[in-house]
N, C-alpha and C positions, 0 to 999 in steps of 0.2 A: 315536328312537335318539340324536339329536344332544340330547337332551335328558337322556338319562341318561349320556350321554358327559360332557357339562357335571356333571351331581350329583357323578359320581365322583371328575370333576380338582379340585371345592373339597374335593370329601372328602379326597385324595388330598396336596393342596397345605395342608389346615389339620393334618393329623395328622403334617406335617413342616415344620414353624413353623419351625424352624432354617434348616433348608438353604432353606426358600422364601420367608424373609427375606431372606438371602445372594443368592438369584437374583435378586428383586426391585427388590434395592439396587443391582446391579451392573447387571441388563437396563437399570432408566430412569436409574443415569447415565451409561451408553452413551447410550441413547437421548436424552438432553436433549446431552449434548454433540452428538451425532449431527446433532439437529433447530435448535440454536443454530447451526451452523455451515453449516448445508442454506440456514437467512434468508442466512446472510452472504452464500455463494455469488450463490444467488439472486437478492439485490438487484447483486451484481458483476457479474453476466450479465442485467443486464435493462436496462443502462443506453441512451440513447436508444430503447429500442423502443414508447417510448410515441409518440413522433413518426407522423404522417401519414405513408405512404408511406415507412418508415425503411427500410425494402430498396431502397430506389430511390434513394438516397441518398449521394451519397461526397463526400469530403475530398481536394482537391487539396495534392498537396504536391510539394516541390523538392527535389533533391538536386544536389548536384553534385562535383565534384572538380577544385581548382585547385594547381598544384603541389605535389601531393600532398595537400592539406589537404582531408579526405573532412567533408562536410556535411548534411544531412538537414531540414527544416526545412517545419515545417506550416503556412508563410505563403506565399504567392503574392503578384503583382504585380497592379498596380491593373486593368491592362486585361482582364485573364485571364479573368476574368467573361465578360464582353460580346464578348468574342471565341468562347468556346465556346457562346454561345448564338448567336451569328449565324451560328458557322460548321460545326456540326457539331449535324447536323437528330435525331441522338440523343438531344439535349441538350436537354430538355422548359423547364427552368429552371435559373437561376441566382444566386448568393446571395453576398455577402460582408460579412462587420463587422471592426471594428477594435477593440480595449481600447484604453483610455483613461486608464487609471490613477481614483484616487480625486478626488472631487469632491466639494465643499461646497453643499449644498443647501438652499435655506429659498423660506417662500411670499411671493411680493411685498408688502412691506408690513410685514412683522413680523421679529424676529430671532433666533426660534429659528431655527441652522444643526442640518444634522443632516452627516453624513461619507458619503455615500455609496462605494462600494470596489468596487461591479460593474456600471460603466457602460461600454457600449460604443457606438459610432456603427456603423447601421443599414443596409442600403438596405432604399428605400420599398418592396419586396414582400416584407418579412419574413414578414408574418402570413397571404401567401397561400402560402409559398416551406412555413412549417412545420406551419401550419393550427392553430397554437395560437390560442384563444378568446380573444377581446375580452370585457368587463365593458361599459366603455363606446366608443365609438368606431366608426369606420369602417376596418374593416381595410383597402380599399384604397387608402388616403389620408392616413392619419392621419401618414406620415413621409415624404410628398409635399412638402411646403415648407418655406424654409429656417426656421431657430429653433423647432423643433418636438422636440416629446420625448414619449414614454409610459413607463409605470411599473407596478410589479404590483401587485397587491393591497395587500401588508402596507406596499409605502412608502407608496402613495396615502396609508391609510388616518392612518399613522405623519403625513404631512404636513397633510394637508385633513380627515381624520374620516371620519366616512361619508358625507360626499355625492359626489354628482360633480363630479371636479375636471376634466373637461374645458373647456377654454376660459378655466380659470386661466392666472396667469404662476408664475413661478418664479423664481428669480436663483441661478445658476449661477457660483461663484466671489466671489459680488458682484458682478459687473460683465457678467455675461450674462445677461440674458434671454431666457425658454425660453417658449412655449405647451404646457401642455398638453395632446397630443387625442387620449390614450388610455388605459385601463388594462386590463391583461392579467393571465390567472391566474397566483399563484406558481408559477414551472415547478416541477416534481417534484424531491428531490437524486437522482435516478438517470438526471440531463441532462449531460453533458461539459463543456457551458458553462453556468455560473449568471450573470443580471445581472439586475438591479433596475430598471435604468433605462435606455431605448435612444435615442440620441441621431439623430436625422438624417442619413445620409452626405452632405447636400446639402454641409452647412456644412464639409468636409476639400475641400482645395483638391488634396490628393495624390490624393485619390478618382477625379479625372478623370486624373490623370499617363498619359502613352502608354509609359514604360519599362517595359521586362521583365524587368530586370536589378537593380530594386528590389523587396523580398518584403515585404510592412507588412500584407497583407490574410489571413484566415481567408477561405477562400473551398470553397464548397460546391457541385455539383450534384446537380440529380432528372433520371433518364436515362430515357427513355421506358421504358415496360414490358418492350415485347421487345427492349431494348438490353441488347450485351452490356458490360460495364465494360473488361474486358481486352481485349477489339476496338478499344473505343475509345482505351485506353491504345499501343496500337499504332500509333496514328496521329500520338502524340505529339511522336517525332522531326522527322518534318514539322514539325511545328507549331513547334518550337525553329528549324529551321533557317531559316525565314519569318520569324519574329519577333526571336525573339534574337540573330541571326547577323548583323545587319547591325547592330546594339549592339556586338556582338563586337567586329566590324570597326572600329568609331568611337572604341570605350574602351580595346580592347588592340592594335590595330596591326595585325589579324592575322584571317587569314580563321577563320568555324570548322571548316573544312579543318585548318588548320593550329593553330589551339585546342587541336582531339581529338590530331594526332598527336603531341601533347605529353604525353599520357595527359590529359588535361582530360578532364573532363565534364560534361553538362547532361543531366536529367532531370526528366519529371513523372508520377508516378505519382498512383493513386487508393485509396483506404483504406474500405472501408464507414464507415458512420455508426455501424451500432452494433459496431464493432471498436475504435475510437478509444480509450476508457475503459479496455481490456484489453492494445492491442497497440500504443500511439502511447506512445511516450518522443522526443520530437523536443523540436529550437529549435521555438519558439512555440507550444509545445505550452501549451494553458491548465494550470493546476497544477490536482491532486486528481486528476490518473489515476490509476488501479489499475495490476495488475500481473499478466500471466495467469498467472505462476508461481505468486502466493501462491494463487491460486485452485485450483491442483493442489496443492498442499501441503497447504492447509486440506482438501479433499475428502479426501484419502488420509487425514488423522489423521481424520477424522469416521468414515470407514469403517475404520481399524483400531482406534479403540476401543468402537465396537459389534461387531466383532469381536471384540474382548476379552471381553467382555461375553457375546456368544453361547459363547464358548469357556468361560467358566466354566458357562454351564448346563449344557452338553456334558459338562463334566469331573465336575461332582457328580455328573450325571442315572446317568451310565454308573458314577462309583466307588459309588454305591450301588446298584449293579442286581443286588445281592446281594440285599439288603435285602427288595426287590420279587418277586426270584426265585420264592420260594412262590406271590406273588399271581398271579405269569404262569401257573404248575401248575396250579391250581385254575382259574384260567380256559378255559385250554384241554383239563383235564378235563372242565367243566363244556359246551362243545362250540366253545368261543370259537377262531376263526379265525383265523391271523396278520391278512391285513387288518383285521379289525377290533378288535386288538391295537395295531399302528400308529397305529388311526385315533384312539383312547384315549388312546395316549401324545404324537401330535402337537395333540388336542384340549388335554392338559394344559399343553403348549409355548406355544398358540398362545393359551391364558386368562391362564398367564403374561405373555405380551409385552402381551396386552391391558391389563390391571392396570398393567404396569411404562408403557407409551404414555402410560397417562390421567396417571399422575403423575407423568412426564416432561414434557408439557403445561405442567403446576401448576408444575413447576419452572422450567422455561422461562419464563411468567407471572412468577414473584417473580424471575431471573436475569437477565431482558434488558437493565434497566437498567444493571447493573453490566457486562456484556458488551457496550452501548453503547459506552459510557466505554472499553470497553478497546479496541474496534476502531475506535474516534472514527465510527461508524455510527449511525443512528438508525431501526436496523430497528424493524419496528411487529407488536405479537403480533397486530395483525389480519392480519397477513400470513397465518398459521396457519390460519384460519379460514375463508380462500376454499376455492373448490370441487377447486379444481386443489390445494391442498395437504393439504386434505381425503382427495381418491382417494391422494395419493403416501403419506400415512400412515398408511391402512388396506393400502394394496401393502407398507409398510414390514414393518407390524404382523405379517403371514400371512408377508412373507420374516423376518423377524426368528425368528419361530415355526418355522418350517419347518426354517430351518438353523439353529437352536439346539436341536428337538427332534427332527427326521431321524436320526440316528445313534444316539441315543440310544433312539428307536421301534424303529430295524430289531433295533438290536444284543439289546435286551428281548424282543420279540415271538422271536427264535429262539431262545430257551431250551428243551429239552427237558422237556416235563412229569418224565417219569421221573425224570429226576436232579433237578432240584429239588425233588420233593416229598419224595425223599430224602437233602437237606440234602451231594448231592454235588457242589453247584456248586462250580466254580473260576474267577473271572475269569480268569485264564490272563495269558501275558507279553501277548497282543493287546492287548486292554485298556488294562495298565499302561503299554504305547508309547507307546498313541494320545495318551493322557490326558499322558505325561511328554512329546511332542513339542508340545501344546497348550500345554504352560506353557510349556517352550522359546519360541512364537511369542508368548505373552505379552510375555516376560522381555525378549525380543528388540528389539518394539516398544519398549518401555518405555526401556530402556536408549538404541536409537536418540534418543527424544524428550529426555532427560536429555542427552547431549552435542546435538544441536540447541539447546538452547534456552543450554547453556553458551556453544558456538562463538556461537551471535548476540549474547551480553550481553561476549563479549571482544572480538567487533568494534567494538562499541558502546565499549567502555572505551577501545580502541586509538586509535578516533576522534576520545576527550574529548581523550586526552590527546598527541596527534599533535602534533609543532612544526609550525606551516602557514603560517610565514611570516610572521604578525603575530599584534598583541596583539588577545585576543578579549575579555579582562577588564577590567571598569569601565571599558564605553565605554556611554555613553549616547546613545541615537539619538534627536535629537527627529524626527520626522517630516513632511513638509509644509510646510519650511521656506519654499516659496515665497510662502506666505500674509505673511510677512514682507515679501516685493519687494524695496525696497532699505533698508529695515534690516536687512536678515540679517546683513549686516557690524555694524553697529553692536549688534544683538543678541547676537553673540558676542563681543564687545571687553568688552561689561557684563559676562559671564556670567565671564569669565576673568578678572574682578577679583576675582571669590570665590575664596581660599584653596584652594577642596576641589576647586577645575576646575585640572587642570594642564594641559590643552590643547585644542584646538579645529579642527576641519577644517569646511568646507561644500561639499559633493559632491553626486551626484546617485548615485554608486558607491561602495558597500561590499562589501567582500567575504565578503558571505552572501546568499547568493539574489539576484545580482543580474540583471538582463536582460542578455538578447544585446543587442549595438551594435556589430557585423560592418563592417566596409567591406576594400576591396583597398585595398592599400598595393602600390608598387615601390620596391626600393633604391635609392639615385640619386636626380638630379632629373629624371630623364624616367623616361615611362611603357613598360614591354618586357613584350607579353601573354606572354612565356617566361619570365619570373621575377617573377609578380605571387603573392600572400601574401594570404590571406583573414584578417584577427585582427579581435580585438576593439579598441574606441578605447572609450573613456572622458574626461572631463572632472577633473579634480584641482587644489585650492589648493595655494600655497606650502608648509600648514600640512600637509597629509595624511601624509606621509611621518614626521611626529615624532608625530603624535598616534595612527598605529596601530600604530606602531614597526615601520615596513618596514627595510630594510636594503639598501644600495646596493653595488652587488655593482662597480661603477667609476665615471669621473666623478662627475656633482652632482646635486644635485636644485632643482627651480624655484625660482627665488631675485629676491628684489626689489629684488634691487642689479643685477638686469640686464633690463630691458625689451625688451631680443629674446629675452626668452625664452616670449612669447607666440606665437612660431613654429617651437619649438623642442619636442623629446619625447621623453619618456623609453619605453625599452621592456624589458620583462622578459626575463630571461635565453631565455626559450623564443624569443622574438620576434627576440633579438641571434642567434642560430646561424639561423634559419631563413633573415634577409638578409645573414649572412653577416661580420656586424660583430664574431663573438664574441671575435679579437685584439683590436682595437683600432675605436673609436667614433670617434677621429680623424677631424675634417674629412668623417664620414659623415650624411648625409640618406636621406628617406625621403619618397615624395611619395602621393599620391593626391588624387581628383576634388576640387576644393573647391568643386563643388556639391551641394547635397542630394540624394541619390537619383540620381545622376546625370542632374542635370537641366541639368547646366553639362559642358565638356570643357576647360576650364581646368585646369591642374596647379597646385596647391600643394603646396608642396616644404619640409619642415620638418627642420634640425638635430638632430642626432641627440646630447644633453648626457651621456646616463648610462643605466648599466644598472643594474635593481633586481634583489636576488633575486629567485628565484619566488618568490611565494605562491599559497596556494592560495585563487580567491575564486569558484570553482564549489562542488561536493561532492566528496568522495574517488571516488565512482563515478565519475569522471573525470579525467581527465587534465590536468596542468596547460596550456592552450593560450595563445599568444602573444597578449601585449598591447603597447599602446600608448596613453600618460597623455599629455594633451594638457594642458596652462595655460591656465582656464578658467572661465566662470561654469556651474555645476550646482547647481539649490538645489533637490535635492528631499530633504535632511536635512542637520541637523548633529549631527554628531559629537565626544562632549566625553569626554574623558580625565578619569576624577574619583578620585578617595581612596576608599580600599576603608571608611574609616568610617562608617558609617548613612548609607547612601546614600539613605534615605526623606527627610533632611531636605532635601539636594541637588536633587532631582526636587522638594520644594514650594517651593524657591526657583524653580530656573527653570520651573517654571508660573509663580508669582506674576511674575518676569521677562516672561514672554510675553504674561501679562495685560496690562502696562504697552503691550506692543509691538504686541498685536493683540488688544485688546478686543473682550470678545463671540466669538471662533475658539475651536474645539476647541483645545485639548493631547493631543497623543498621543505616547506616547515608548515606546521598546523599549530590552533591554540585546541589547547583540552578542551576547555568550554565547546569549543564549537562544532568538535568533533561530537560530543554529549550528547549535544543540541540535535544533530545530526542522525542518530538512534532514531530519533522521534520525527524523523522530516513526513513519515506515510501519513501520521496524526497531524502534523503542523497542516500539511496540504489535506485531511479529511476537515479539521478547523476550520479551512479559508472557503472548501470546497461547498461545506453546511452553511457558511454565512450568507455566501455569493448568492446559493439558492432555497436558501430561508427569505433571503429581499426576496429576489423575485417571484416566491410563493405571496408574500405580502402585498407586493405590489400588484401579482394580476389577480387577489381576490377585491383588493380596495380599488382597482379598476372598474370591475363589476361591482364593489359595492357604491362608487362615483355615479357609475349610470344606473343604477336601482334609484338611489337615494334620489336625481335627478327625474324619472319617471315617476318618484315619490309625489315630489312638489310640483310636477306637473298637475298630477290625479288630484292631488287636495289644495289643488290652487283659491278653490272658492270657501274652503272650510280655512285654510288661513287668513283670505281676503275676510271672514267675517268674523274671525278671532281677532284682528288687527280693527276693525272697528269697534269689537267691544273690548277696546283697551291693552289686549296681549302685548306685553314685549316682545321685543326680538329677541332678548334670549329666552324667552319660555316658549316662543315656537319652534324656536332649533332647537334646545328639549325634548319638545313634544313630538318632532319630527325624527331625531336621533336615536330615540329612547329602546324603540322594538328593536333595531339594530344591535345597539351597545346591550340589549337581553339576551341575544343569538350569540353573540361575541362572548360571552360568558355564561352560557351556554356549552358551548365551545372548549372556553376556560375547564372545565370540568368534564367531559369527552377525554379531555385530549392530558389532562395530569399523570395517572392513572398508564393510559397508553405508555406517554411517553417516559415517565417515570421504570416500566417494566423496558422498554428495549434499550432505555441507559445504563438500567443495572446491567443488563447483559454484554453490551459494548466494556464495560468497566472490568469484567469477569477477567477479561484478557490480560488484566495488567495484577501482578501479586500482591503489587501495592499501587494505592488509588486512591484517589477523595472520597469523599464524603457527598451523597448529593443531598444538597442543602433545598431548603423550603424555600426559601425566596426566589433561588432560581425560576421556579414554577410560577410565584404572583410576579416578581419583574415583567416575567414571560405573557403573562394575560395583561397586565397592567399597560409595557408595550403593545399589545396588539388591538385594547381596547382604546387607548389614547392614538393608537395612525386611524383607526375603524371612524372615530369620534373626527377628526381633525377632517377625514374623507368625508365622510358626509355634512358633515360642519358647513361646508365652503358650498353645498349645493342649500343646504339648508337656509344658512344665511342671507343666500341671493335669493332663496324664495319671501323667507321672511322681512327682506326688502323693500321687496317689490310693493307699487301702489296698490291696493286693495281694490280700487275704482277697477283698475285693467280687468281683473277677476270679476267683479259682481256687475261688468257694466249690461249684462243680458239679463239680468235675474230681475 
């Protein structure tokens, strides 16, 4: 039986080439959009669970709130480890490392350097803490003593070849060396943290620090099996008021009694392991988190345009069940069943989607590269090919089938023999609803996805072109400037002898993606836990100010005709209100610990010269927060203001400059702009990712609205043919043939403003500053979709209204 069910739906699907090319085309580009955005997801929600025990696993993190200044932050204090395993029998194990910034690497003895950029210092029970696999080495030892380092695969290989490099040296910086005594597999990219290279925690001297009021560590626990996390997070308070509270006492004057009743706060909460990648936007948060919103967005557009897609098989299957009408007569003449009427027309559905699946696959195979590139992902089509994606696409395949021929089976199978064999069917207004509230849901989608992808590209524009406080253009970053030591002065003094450099700063801070560097400041030169300020502190030359073109909103900025100005700092306009200086800077200071980490209780008390405008040197998704510019050495770049003329020649001067200054070193340089630019790359790729599949929302609803339209001028072939005898143009019957369409379409228009209008506000919420969403947006957006809807059916239209009128009326 299932075998002549199959004979019938190729018989059935070859004798309507038309329409089951139309379905085809539409079902597998649903379907490949569908299954391209199913990897995405996929790989977004799978991140850490490749880990040993990754449910057993959480991330400690800090929050707190100091005169108001709310904070959040996924670094912990150095002791915090070894305290919650000693002290809380839950707590199976425990874990911390630290980033390190970029390192220069080569093998003892030779001078190729190579850049390493993901190294972190370790403790010694990494490899038992995460059960990743050693190549060579002893996992429980290998980061046991001091100058010791392991590496993954591809550096080993990249450094030493194939052999084993344990027990080699290395030289770190030049002037460190390292033993090798391990190599580990390249972790997977669906790990939160990527690094190459794991340094030692022996050799951090902060590693052993007793405060808990310094945050520098990523720190991790494994809770025993039957532990609960939130039990144990309830015991936290304690733990604050034991530890922290007598720090309280020592750095702010002040019990944390009297801390809290200030509205202060201290917290530690805990984060699953594999949550991190989707639900962690925190300070020290490693970079290349995801975002669990885009993950609802992309799933809803995956399932609304296989939706589409199913809707048009819906819409042809049923506006031709005219067509079919005889065949369901004679069937059920001949003794045929409803049930096995259904099971005929859901066999034909469910051979459709099979066909459309397999070369949805194929397309997906030739697609992924370029869907790489757009999601910055490096999903792998053997993803496809496992067993678990294997069952979910043959589940796909039978629902795909099912709810694209369901309605269409019942609605066929209840024909009455009688009237059809006697050519007195009517589809009826039923019918013509369903099918016009289908496009309706088309049109609707569609339209939604078209202002989506506008509002995110006006963001984007609003962004480029934002005033933020300084200049972003033709600034040259060299990077790494420390590799210089103490020529980096003398390296910029040559470099500004060349014409096309108009000016020069050496910082360790620019304002694009730069790190947190948090301390408490208090107004005044004594310290009052009632009016202390959490901000950022940064290091700045003389020169920083002219060469990014800040703007000084009063007083001066650090000058070399005054030598107390090494004790002296400037603070931005947010930082002057919050201590209260925003009249007048006069004869005002500002103090905090001038020990590291608070490792000292010494006050240093610095003069308060000048306020800077804001600028903005976070991202727009935030707010501008209070700083403070110290007069200082930072040499982790220099920054050159050059002439917008061929700036290619500029960049192989100061290389060959650098050659002279540090022979044999990398050159690596960035432009400000594009670092900027860069901020926003998750948005640039959600822009490209809404356009890509806003088309081909468009495209498979005007798909099916091609063969509607087409079944259209089939049905009123003789009511044309005798409007064209009494006279009718041809443009008033593709009018009059367009018309109910272009009403559904705008129809649609109004559905879908409303919608889409509310989940843009909401996407926009993310960002502190943001456009404006504009009304035209929305009629462009109908106006497009009513001129392709118009242009679709046009072209079927026109070839009816064509057509000789004789062909039509020649029975009549």
């Amino acid at each position: 039986m299932l075998t002549n069910y199959l004979i019938v739906a190729l018989r059935n699907l070859r004798k309507q080439k038309f329409y089951t090319l139309i379905n085809i085309l539409g079902l597998s580009t649903g379907l490949t959009c569908f299954l391209l955005i199913m990897l995405f997801v996929s790989h977004e929600v799978s991140y850490d669970q490749h880990h040993a025990d990754a449910e057993r696993i959480y991330r400690m993190d800090f929050s707190g709130t100091i005169n108001g200044n709310e904070f959040i932050t996924a670094l912990m204090c150095a002791p915090g480890a070894a305290a919650m395993k000693a002290d809380y029998p839950e707590v199976e194990d425990a874990f911390r490392f630290r980033t390190t910034g970029n390192w220069f690497v080569k093998r003892q003895g030779e001078q190729t350097t190579f850049k390493e950029e993901n190294v972190i210092n370790a403790d010694p029970n990494f490899f038992t803490f995460w059960g990743i696999p050693l190549i060579y080495g002893d996992p429980e030892t290998c980061l046991s003593r001091p100058r010791t380092l392991v590496m993954d695969r591809t550096t080993a290989t990249k450094i030493f070849g194939d052999t084993n490099p344990v027990g080699e040296m290395v030289v770190l910086d030049n002037h460190l060396d390292y033993e090798v005594t391990g190599v580990y597999e390249d972790l997977p990219d669906n790990s939160h943290f990527q690094h190459n290279i794991l340094l030692t925690m022996l050799d951090r001297e902060d590693a052993e620090s007793p405060v808990w009021m310094s945050f520098n560590f990523n720190t991790y626990l494994k809770l025993d099996p039957q532990a609960n996390h939130q039990a144990l997070e309830a015991k936290f308070p304690q733990l604050i008021e034991s530890k922290m509270g007598p720090e309280i006492q020592k750095y702010m004057n002040m019990s944390l009694e009297d801390f809290s009743s200030l509205g202060n706060k201290a917290g530690i909460s805990l984060i699953p392991l594999t949550d991190i990648h989707l639900h962690s936007d925190k300070l020290g948060d490693l970079s290349g988190n995801g975002d669990i919103k885009y993950v609802y967005i992309f799933t809803a557009i995956a399932l609304f345009i296989l939706l589409l897609a199913c809707i048009n098989f819906m819409n042809l299957a049923t506006a031709r069940s005219a067509n079919r009408a005889k065949e369901v007569g004679i069937r059920k003449v001949l003794g045929a069943i409803r049930p096995q009427l259904i099971r005929q027309f859901l066999s034909e559905a469910i051979l459709l989607s099979f066909i459309s699946t397999v070369l949805a696959i194929g397309f997906v195979y030739l697609l992924l590269p370029a869907f790489n590139e757009l999601s910055g992902k490096t999903l792998a089509f053997q993803n496809l090919l496992t067993p678990a994606f294997g069952i979910t696409a043959l589940v796909i395949l039978i629902v795909v089938g099912l709810l694209a021929g369901s309605y269409p089976a019942f609605y066929l199978s209840a024909f009455q023999p009688a009237q059809t064999l006697k050519g007195k069917l009517t589809l009826g207004l039923k019918s013509g609803g369903i099918r016009s509230t289908l496009v309706v849901l088309q049109f609707t989608v569609s339209i939604m996805m078209i202002v989506g992808t506008a509002i995110v590209f006006d963001q984007l524009s609003y962004i480029q072109n934002k005033k933020l406080g300084f200049d972003k253009d033709h600034i040259i970053m060299i990077h790494d400037a420390w590799i210089l030591d103490k020529k980096v002065k003398a390296y910029k003094a040559e470099a500004l002898r060349d014409s096309r450099i108009q000016q020069g700063t050496v910082s360790g801070f620019l304002p694009v993606n730069t790190s947190n560097n948090n301390n408490i400041y208090f107004p005044g030169k004594t310290v009052s836990g009632d009016n202390s300020h959490v901000i950022n502190n940064h290091w700045v030359d003389h020169d920083y100010l002219s060469t990014l073109g800040l703007t000084m909103k009063t007083g001066r900025w650090f000058s070399k005709d005054f030598p107390s100005d090494s004790t002296a700092v400037i603070l931005n306009e947010v930082a002057a209100r919050q201590m209260g200086f925003e009249a007048d800077i006069s004869g005002q200071y500002v103090s905090t610990y001038a020990g590291n980490n608070f490792d000292s209780v010494e006050v240093a008390s610095y003069k308060v010269i000048g306020v800077v405008e804001d600028f903005h040197y976070k991202t727009l998704r935030d707010h501008i927060e209070p700083l403070v510019l110290h007069l200082g050495e930072s040499t982790g770049y220099i920054a050159f203001k050059v002439s917008a003329e061929n700036p290619a020649t500029t960049i192989d001067y100061l290389r060959t400059l650098w050659d002279d200054f540090a022979p044999g070193q990398p050159f690596a340089y960035s432009f400000l702009n594009q670092r900027f630019n860069n901020l926003y790359k998750a948005e640039q790729q959600i822009g490209k990712i809404f356009g890509v599949f806003a088309f081909l929302a468009i495209f498979i609803a005007c798909l099916g609205l091609f063969g509607l339209a087409a079944f259209t001028a089939e049905q009123r072939k003789k009511e044309i043919g005798i409007r064209k005898v009494m006279g009718a143009s041809v443009s008033h019957i593709v009018n009059k043939l367009s018309w109910n369409f272009i009403r559904l379409v705008g129809l649609s228009f109004f559905i879908a403003t409303p919608l889409a209008y509310i989940a843009m506000n909401r996407w926009l919420q993310d960002f502190e500053y943001r456009t404006q969403i504009h009304w035209w947006v929305f009629v462009a957006a109908g106006l497009a979709a009513a001129t392709i809807a118009w242009l679709t059916m046009g072209v079927q239209s026109w070839k009816a209204a064509r057509a000789n009128p004789v062909n039509s009326l020649r029975n009549e």
